[in-house]
N, C-alpha and C positions, 0 to 999 in steps of 0.2 A: 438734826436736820442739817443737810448740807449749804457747805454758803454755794449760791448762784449767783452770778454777775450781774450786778442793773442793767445793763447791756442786751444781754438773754431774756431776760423777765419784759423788758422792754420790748424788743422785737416779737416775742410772743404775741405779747397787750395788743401788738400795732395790730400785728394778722389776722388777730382773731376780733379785732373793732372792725377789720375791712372784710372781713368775712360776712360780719354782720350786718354792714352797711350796705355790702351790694346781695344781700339775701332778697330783701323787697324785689329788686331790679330783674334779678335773676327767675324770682318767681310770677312777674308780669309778664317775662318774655316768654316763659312756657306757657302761660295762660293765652299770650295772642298767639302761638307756634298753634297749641289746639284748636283755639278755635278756628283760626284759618283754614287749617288741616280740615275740620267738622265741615267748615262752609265748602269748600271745594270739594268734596267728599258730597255734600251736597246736593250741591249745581250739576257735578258727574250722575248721580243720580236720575236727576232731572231729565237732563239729559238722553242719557239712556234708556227711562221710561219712555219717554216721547217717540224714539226711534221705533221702540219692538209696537208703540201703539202704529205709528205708519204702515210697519210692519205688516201688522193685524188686518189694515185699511188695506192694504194692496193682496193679500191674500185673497181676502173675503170679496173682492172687486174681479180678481181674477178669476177663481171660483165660479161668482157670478156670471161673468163672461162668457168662461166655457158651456154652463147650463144652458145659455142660450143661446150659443152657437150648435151644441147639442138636440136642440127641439128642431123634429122634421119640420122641412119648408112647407110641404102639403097641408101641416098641420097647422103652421102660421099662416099659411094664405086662408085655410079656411073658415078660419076664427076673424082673424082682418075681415073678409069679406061678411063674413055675420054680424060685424060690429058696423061697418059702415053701413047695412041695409037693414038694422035691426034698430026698433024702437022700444019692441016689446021685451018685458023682463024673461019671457019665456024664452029668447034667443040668447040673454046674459046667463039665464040658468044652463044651458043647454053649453055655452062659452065655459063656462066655469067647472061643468065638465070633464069637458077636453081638457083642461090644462090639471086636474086630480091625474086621469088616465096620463095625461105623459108623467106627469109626476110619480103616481105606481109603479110605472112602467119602468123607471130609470133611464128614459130617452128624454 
């Protein structure tokens, strides 16, 4: 076996105690780098769900809007005006209808 200097053996010991000492340190700081990462990654999520629901919300309103800008006016006065002079269910069946036929109809 060769002789090695106390010196060398030495400096060795020191690097590999300080290796070892900051290993804990080292492995907490990855643990909060992930989870931070995880959490924001998260909230991004969150996020972004929320958007495409609005999304959804303003399609489906829009949508809505045009069907009913869609429906002849004739056909909305004349249901309006059944409604206002109608008590009996035989004028709501008669309402209800109309609003199948435009529906069928795609008007």
């Amino acid at each position: 076996m060769a002789n090695v200097s106390e010196q060398i053996t030495d400096a060795v010991t020191q690097a590999n105690v300080k290796v070892l000492g900051d290993s804990p340190a080292m492995a907490l700081s990855n643990l909060y780098q992930t989870i931070s990462h995880s959490l924001s990654l998260s909230a991004q999520n969150a996020v972004t769900s929320q958007q495409q629901t609005n999304i959804i919300h303003q399609a489906t309103t829009t949508q809505g809007v045009a069907q009913i800008y869609a429906i002849g006016t004739a056909a909305v006065g004349g249901t309006t005006s059944e409604v206002m002079q109608a008590n009996a269910p035989s004028s709501l069946t008669n309402m209800l209808g109309i609003v199948k036929a435009l529906k069928n109809s795609g008007g």
